[in-house]
PDB file of the backbone (N, CA, C, O) and the ligand in Angstrom, with CONECT records:
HET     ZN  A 101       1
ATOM      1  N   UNK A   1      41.378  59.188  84.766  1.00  0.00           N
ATOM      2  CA  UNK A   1      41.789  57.791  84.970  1.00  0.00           C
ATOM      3  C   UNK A   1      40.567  56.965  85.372  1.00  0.00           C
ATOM      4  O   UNK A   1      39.927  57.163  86.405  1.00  0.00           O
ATOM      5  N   UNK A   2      40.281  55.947  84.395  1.00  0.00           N
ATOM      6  CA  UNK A   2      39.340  55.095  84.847  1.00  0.00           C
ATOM      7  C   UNK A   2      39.400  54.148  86.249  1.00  0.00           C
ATOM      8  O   UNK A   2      40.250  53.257  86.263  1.00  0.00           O
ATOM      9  N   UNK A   3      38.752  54.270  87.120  1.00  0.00           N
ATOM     10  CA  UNK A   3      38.743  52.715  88.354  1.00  0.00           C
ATOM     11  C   UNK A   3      38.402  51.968  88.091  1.00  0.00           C
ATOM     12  O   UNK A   3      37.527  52.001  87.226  1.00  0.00           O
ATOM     13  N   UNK A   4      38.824  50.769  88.622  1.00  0.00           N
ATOM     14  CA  UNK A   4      38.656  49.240  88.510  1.00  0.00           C
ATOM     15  C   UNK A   4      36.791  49.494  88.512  1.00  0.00           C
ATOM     16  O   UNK A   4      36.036  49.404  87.544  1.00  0.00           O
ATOM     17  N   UNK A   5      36.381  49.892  90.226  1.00  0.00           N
ATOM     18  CA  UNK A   5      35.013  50.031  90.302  1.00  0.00           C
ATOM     19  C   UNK A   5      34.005  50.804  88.706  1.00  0.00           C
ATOM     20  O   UNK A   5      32.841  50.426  88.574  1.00  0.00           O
ATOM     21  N   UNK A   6      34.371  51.440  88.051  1.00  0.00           N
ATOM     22  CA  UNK A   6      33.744  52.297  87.071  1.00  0.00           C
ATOM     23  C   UNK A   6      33.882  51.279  85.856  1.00  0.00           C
ATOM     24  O   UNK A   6      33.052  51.420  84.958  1.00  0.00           O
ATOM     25  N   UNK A   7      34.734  50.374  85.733  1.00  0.00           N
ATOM     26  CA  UNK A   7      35.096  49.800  84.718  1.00  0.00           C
ATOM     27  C   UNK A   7      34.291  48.533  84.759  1.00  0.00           C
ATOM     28  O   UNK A   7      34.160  47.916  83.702  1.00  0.00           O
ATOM     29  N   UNK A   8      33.670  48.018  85.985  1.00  0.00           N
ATOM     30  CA  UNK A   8      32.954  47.093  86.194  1.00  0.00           C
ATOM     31  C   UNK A   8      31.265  47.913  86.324  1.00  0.00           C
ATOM     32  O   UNK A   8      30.330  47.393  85.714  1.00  0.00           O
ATOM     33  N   UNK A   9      31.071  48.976  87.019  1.00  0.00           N
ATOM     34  CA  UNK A   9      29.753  49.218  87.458  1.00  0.00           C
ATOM     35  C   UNK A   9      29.416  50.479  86.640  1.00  0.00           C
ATOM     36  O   UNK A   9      28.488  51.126  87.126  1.00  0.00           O
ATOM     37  N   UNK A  10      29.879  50.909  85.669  1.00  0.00           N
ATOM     38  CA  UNK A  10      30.209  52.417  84.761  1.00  0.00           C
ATOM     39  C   UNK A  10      30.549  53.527  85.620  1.00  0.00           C
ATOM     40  O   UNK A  10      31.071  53.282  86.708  1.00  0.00           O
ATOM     41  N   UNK A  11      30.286  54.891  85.219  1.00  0.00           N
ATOM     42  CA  UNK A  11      30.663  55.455  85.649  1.00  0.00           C
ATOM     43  C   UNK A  11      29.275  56.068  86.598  1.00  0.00           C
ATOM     44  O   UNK A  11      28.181  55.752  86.131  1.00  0.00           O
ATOM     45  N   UNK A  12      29.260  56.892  87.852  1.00  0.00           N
ATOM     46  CA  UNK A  12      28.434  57.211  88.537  1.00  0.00           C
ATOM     47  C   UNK A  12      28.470  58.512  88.888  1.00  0.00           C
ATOM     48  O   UNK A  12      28.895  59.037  89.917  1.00  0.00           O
ATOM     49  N   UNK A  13      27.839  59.109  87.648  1.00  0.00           N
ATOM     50  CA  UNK A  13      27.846  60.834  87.085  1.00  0.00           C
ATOM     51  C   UNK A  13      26.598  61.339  87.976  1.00  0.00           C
ATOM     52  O   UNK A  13      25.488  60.855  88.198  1.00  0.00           O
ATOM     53  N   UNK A  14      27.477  62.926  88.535  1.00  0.00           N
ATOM     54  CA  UNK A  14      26.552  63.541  89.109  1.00  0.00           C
ATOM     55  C   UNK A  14      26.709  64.842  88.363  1.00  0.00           C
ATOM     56  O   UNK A  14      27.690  65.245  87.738  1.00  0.00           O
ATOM     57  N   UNK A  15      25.532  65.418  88.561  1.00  0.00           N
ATOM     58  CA  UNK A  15      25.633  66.861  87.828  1.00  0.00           C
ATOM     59  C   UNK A  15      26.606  67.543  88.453  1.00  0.00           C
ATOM     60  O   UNK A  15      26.402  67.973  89.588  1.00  0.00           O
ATOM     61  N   UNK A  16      27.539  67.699  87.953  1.00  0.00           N
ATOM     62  CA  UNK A  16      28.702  69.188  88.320  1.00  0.00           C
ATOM     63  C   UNK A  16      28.001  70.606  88.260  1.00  0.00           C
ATOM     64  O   UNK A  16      27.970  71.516  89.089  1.00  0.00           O
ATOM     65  N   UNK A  17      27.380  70.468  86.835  1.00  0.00           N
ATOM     66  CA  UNK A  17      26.949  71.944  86.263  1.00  0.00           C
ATOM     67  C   UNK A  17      25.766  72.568  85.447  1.00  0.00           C
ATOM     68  O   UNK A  17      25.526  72.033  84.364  1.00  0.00           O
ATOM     69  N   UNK A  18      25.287  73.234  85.689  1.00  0.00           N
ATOM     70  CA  UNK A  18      24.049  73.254  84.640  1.00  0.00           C
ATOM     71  C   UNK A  18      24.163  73.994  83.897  1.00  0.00           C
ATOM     72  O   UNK A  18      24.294  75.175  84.221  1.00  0.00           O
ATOM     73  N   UNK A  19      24.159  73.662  82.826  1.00  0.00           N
ATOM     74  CA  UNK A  19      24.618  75.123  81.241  1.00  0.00           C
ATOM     75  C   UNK A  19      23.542  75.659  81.089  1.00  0.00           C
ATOM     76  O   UNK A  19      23.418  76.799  81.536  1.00  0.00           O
ATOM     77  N   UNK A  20      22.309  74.962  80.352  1.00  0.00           N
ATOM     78  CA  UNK A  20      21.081  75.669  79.967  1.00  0.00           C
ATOM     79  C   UNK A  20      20.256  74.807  80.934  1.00  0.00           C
ATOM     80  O   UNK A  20      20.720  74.219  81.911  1.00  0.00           O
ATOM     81  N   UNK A  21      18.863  74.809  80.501  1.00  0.00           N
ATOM     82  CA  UNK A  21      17.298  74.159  80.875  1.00  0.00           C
ATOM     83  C   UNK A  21      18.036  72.397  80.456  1.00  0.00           C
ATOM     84  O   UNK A  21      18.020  71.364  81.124  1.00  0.00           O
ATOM     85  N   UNK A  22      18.418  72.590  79.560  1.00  0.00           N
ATOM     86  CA  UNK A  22      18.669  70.736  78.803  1.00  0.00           C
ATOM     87  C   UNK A  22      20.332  70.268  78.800  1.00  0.00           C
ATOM     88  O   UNK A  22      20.713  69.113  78.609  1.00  0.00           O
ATOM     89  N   UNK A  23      21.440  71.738  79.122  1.00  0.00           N
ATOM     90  CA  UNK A  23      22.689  71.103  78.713  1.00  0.00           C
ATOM     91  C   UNK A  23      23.718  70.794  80.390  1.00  0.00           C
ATOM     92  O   UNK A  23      24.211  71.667  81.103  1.00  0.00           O
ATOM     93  N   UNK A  24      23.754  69.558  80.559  1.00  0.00           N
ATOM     94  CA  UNK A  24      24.520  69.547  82.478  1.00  0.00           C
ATOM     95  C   UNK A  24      25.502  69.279  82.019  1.00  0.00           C
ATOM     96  O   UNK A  24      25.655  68.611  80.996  1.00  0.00           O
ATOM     97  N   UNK A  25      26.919  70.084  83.166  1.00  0.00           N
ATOM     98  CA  UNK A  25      27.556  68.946  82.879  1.00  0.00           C
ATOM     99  C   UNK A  25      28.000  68.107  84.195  1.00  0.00           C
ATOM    100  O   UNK A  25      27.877  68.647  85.295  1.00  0.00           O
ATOM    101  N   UNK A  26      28.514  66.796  84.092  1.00  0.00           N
ATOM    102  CA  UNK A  26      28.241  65.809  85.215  1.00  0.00           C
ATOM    103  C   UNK A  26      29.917  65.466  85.319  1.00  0.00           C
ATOM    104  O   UNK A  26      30.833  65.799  84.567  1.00  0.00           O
ATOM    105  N   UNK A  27      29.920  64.631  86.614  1.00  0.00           N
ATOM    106  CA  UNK A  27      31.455  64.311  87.176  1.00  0.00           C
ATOM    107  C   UNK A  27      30.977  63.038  87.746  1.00  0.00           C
ATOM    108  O   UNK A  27      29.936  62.945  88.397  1.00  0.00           O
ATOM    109  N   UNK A  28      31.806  62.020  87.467  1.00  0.00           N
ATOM    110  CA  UNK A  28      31.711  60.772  88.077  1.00  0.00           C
ATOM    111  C   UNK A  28      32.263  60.443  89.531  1.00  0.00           C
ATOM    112  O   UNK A  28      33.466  60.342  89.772  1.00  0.00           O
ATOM    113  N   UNK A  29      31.459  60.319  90.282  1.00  0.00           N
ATOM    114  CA  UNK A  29      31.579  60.643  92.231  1.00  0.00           C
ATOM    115  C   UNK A  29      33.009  59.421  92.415  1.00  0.00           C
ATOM    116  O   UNK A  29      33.714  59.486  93.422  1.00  0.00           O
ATOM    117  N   UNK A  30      33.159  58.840  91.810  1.00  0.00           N
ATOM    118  CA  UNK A  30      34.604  57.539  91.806  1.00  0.00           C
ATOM    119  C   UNK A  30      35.733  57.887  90.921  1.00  0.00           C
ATOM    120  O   UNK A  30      36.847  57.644  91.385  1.00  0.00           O
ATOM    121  N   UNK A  31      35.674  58.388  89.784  1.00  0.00           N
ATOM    122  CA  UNK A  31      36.772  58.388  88.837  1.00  0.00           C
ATOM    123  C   UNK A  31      36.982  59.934  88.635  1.00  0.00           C
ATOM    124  O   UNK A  31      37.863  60.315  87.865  1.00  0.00           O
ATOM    125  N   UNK A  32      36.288  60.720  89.228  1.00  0.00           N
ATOM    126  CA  UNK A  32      36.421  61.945  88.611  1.00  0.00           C
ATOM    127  C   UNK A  32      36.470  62.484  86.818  1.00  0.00           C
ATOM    128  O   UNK A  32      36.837  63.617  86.504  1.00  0.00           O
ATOM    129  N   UNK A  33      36.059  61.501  85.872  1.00  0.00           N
ATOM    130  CA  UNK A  33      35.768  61.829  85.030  1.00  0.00           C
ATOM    131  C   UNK A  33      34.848  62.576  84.541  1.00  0.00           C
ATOM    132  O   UNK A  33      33.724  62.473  85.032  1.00  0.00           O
ATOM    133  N   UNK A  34      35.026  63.307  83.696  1.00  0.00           N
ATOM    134  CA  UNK A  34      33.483  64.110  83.121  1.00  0.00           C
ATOM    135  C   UNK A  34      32.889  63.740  82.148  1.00  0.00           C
ATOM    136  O   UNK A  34      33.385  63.077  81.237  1.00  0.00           O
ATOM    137  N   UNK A  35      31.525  64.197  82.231  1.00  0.00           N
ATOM    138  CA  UNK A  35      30.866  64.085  80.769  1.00  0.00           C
ATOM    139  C   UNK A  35      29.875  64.827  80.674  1.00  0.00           C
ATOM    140  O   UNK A  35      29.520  65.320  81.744  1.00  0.00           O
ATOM    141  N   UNK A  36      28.860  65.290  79.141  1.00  0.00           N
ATOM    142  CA  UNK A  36      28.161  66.593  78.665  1.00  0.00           C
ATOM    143  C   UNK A  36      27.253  65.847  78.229  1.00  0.00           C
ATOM    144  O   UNK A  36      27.501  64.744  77.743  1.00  0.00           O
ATOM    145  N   UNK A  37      26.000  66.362  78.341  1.00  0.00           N
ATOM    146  CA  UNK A  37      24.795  66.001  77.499  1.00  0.00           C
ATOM    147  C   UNK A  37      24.982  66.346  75.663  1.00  0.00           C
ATOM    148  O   UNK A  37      24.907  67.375  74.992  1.00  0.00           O
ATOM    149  N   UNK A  38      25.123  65.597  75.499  1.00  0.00           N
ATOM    150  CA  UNK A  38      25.548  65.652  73.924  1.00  0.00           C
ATOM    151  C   UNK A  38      24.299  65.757  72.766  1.00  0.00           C
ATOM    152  O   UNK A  38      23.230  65.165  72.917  1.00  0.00           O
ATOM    153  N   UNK A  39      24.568  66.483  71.761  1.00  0.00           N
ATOM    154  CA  UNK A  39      23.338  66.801  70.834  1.00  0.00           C
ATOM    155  C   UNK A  39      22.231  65.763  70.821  1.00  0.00           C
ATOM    156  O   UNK A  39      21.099  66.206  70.629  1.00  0.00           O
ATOM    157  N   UNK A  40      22.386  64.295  71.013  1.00  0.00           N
ATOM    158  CA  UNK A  40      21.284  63.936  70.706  1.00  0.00           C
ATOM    159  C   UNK A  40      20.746  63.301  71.985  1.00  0.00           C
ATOM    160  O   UNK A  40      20.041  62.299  72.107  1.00  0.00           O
ATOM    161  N   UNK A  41      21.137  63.944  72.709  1.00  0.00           N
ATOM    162  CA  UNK A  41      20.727  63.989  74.493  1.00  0.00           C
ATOM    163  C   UNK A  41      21.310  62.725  75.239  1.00  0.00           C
ATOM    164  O   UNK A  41      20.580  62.225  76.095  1.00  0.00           O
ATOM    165  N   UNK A  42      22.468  62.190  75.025  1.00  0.00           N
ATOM    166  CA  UNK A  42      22.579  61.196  75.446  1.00  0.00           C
ATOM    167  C   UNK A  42      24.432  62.063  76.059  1.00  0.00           C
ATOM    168  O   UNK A  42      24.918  63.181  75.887  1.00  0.00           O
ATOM    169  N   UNK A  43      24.934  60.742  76.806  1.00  0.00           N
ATOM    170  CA  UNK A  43      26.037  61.640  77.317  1.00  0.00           C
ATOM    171  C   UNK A  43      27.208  60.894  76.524  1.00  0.00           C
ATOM    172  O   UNK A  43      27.365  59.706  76.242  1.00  0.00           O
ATOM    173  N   UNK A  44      28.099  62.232  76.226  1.00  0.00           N
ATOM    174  CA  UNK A  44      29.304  61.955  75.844  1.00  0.00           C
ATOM    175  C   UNK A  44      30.623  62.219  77.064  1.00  0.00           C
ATOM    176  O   UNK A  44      30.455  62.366  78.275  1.00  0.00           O
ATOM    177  N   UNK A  45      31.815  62.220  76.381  1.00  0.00           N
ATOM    178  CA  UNK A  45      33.212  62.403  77.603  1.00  0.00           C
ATOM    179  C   UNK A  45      33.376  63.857  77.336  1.00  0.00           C
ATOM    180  O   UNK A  45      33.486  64.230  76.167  1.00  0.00           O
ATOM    181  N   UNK A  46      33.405  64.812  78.430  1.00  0.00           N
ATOM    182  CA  UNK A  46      33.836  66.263  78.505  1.00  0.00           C
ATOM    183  C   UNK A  46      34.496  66.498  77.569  1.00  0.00           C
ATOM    184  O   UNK A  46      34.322  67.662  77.929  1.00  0.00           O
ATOM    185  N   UNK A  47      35.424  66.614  76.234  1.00  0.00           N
ATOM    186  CA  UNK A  47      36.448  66.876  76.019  1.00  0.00           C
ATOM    187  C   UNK A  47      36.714  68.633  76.150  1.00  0.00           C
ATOM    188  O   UNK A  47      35.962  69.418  76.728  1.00  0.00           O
ATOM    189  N   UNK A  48      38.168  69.010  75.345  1.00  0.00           N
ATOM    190  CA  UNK A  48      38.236  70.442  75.878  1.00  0.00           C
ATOM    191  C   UNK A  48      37.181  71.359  74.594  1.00  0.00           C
ATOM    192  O   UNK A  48      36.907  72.558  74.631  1.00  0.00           O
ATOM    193  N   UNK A  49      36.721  70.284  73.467  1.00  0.00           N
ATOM    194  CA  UNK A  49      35.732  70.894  72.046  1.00  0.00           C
ATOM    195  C   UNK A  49      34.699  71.411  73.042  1.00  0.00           C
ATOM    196  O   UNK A  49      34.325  72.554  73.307  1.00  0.00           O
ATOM    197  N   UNK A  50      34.346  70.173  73.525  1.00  0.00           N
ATOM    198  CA  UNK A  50      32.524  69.892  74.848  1.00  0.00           C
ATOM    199  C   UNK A  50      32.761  71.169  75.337  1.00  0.00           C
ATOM    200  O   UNK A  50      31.949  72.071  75.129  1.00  0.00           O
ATOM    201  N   UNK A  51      34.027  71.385  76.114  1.00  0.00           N
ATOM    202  CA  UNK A  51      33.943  72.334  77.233  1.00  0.00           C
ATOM    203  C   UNK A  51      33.579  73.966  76.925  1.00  0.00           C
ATOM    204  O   UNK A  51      32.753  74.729  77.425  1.00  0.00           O
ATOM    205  N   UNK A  52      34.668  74.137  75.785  1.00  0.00           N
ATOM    206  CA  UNK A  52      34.676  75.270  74.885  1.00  0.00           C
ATOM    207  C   UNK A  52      32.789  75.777  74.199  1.00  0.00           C
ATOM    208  O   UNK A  52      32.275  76.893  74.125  1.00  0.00           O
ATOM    209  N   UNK A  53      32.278  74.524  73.853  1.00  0.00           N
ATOM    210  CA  UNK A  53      30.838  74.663  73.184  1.00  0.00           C
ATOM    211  C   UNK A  53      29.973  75.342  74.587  1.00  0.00           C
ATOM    212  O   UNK A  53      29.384  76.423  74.623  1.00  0.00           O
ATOM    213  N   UNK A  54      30.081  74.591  75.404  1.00  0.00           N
ATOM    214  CA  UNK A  54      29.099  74.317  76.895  1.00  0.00           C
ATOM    215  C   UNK A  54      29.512  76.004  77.479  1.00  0.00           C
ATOM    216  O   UNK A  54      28.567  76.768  77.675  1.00  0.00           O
ATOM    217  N   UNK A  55      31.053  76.535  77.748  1.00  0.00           N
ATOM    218  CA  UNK A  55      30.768  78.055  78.118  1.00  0.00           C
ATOM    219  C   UNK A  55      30.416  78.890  77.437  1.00  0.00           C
ATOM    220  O   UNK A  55      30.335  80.040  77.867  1.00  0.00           O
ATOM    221  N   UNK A  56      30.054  78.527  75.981  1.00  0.00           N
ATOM    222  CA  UNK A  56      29.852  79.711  74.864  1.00  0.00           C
ATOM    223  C   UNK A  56      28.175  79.534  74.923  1.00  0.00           C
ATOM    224  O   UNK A  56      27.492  80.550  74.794  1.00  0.00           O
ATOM    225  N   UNK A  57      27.509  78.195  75.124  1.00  0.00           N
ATOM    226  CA  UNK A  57      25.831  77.926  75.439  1.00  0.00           C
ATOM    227  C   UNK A  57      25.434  78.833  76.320  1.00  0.00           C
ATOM    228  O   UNK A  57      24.539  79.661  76.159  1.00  0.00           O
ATOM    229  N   UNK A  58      26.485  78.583  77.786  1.00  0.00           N
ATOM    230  CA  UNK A  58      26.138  78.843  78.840  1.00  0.00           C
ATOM    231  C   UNK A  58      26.197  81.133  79.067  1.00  0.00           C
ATOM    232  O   UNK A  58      25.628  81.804  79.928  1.00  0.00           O
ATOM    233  N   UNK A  59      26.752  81.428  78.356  1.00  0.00           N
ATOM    234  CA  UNK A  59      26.901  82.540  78.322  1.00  0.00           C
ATOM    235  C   UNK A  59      25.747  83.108  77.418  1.00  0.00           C
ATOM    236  O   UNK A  59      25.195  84.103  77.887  1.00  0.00           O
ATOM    237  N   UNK A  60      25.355  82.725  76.395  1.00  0.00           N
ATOM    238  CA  UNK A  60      24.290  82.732  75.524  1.00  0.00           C
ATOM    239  C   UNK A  60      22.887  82.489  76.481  1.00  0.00           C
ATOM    240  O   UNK A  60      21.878  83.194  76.496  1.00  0.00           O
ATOM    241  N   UNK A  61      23.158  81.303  77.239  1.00  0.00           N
ATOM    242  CA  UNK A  61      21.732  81.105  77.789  1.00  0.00           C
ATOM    243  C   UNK A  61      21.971  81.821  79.438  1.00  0.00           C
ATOM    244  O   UNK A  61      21.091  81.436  80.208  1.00  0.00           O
ATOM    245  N   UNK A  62      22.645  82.449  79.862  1.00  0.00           N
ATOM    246  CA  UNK A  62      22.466  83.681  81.084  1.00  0.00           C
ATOM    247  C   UNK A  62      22.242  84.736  80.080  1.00  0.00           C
ATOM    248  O   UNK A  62      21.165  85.328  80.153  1.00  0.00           O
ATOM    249  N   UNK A  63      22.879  84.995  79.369  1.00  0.00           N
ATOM    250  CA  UNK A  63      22.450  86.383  79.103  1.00  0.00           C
ATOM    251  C   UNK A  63      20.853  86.220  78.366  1.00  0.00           C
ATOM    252  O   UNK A  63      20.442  87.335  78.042  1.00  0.00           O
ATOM    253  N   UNK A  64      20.018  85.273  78.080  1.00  0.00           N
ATOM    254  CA  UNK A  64      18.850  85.119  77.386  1.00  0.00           C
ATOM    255  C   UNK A  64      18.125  85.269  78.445  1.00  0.00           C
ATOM    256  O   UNK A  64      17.121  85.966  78.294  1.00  0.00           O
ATOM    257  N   UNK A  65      18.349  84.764  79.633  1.00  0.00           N
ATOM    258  CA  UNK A  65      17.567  84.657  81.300  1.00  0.00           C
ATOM    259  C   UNK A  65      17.685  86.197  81.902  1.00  0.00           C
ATOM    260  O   UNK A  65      16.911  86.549  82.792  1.00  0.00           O
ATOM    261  N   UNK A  66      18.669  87.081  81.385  1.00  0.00           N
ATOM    262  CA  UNK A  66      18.771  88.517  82.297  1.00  0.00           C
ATOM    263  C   UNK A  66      17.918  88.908  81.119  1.00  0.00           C
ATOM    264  O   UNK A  66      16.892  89.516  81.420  1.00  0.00           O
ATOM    265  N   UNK A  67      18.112  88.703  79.947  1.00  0.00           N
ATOM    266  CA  UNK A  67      17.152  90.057  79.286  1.00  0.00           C
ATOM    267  C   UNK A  67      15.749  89.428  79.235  1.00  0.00           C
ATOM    268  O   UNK A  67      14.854  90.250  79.034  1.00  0.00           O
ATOM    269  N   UNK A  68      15.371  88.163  79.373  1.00  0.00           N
ATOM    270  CA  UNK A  68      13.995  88.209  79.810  1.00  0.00           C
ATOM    271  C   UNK A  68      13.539  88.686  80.857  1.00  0.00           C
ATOM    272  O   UNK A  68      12.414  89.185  80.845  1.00  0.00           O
ATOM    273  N   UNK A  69      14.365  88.645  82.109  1.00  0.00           N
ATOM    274  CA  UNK A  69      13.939  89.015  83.628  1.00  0.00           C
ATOM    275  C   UNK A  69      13.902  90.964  83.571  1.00  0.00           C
ATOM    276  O   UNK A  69      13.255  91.685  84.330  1.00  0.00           O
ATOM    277  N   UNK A  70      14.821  91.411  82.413  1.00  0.00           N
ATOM    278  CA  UNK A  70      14.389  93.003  81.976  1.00  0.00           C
ATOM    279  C   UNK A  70      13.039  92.998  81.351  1.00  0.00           C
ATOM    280  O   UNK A  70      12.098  93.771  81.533  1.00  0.00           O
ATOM    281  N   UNK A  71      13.146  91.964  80.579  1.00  0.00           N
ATOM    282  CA  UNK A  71      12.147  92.598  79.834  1.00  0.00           C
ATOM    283  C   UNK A  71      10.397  92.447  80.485  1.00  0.00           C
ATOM    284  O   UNK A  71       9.376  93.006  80.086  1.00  0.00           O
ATOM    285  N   UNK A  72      10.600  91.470  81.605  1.00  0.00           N
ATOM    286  CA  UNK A  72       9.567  91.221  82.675  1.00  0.00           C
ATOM    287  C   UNK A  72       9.280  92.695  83.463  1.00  0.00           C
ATOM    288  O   UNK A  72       8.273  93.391  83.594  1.00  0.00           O
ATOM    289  N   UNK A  73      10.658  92.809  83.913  1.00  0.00           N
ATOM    290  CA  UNK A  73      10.041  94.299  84.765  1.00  0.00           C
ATOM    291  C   UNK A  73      10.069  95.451  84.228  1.00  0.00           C
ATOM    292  O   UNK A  73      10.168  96.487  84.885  1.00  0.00           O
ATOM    293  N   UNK A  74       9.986  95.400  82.988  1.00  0.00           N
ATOM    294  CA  UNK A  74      10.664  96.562  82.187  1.00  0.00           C
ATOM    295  C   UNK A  74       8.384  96.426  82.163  1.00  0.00           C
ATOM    296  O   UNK A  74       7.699  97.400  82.477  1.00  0.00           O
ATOM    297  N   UNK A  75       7.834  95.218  81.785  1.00  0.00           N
ATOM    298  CA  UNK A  75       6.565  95.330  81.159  1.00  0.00           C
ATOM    299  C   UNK A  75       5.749  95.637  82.407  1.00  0.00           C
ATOM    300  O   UNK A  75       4.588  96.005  82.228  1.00  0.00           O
ATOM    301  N   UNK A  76       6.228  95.528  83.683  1.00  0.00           N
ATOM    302  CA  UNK A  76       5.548  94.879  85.226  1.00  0.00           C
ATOM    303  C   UNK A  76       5.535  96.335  85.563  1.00  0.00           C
ATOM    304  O   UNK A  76       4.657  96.660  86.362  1.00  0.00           O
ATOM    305  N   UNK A  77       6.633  97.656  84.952  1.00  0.00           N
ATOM    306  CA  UNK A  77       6.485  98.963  84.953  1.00  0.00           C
ATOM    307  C   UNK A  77       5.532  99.736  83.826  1.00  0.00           C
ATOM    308  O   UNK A  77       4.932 100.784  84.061  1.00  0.00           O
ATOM    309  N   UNK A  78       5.512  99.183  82.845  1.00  0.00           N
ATOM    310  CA  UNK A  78       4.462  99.708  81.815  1.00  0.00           C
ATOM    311  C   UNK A  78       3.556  99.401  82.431  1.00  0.00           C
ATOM    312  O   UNK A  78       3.395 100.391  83.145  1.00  0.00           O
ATOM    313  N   UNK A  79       2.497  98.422  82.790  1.00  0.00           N
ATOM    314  CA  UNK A  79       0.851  98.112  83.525  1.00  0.00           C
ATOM    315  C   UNK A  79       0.948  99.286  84.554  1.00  0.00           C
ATOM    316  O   UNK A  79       0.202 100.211  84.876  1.00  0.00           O
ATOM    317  N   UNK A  80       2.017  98.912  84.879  1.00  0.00           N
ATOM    318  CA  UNK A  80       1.468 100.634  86.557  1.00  0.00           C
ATOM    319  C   UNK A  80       1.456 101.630  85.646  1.00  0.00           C
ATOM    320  O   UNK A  80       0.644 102.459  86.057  1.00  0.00           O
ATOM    321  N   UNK A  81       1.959 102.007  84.560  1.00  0.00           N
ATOM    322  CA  UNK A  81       1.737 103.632  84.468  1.00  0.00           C
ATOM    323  C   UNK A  81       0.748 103.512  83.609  1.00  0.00           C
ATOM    324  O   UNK A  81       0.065 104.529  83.491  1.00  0.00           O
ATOM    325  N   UNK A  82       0.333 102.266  82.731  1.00  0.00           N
ATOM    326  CA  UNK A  82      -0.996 102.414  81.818  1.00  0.00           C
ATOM    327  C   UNK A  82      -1.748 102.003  82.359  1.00  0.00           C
ATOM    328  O   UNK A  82      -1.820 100.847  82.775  1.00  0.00           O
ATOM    329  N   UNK A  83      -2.821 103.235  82.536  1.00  0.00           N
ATOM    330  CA  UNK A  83      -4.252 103.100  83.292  1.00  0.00           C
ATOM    331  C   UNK A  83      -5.311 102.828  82.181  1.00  0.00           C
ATOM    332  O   UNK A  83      -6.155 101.936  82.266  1.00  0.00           O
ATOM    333  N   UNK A  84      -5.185 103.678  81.142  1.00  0.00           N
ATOM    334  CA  UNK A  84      -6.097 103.943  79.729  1.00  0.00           C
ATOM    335  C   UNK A  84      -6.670 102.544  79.700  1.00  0.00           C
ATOM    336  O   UNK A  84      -5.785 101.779  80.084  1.00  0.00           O
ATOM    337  N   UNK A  85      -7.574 102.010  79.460  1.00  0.00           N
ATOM    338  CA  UNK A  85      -8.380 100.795  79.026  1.00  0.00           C
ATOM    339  C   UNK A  85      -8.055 100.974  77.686  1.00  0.00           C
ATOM    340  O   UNK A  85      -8.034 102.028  77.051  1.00  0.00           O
ATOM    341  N   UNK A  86      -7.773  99.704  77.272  1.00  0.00           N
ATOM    342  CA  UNK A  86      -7.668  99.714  75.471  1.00  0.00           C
ATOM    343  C   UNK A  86      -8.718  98.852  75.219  1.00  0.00           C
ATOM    344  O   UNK A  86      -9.062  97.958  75.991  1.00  0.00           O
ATOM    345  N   UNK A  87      -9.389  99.174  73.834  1.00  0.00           N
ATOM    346  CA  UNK A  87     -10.230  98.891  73.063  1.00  0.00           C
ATOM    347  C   UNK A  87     -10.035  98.332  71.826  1.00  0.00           C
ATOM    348  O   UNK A  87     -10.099  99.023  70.809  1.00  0.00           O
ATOM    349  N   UNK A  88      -9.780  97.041  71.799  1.00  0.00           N
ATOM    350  CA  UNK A  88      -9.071  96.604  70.633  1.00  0.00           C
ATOM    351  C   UNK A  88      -9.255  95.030  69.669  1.00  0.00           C
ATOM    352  O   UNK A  88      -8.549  94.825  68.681  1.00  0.00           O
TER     353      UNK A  88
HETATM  354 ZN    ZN A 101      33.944  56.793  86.832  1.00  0.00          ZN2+
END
């Protein structure tokens, strides 16, 4: 539901959520409305399409953040056991 105040001063979106590095999503501190950073970076209205896209990003981009943070200590354990100097 829009307020009188939002309808005169817009809406006054705070980040609710952070999906990726670039995708938030935000809640308006007066109307409780939502809205998503939308493809061409500008913001659109939450709908339930937005919402559906944003947990399928957001699951995509945690699981991209755990297998880099493996694949960090997975390499941070290879340097300790390779002593050999390579020549290359
Ligand atoms: Zn509002």
């Amino acid at each position: 539901m829009k307020s009188l105040y939002c309808s005169i001063f817009g809406h006054q979106y705070e980040v609710s959520k952070n999906i990726t590095y670039h995708v938030k999503e935000y809640k308006c501190s007066h109307c409780k409305s939502q809205a998503t950073t939308s493809g061409n970076g500008g913001l659109t209205l939450l709908t339930p399409k937005y919402k559906e896209i944003n947990s399928v990003l957001e699951r995509i981009h945690n699981k991209r953040i755990s297998r880099i943070k493996r694949q960090a200590s997975e390499k941070s354990t290879e340097n300790l056991l390779d002593f050999t100097p390579h020549f290359s």
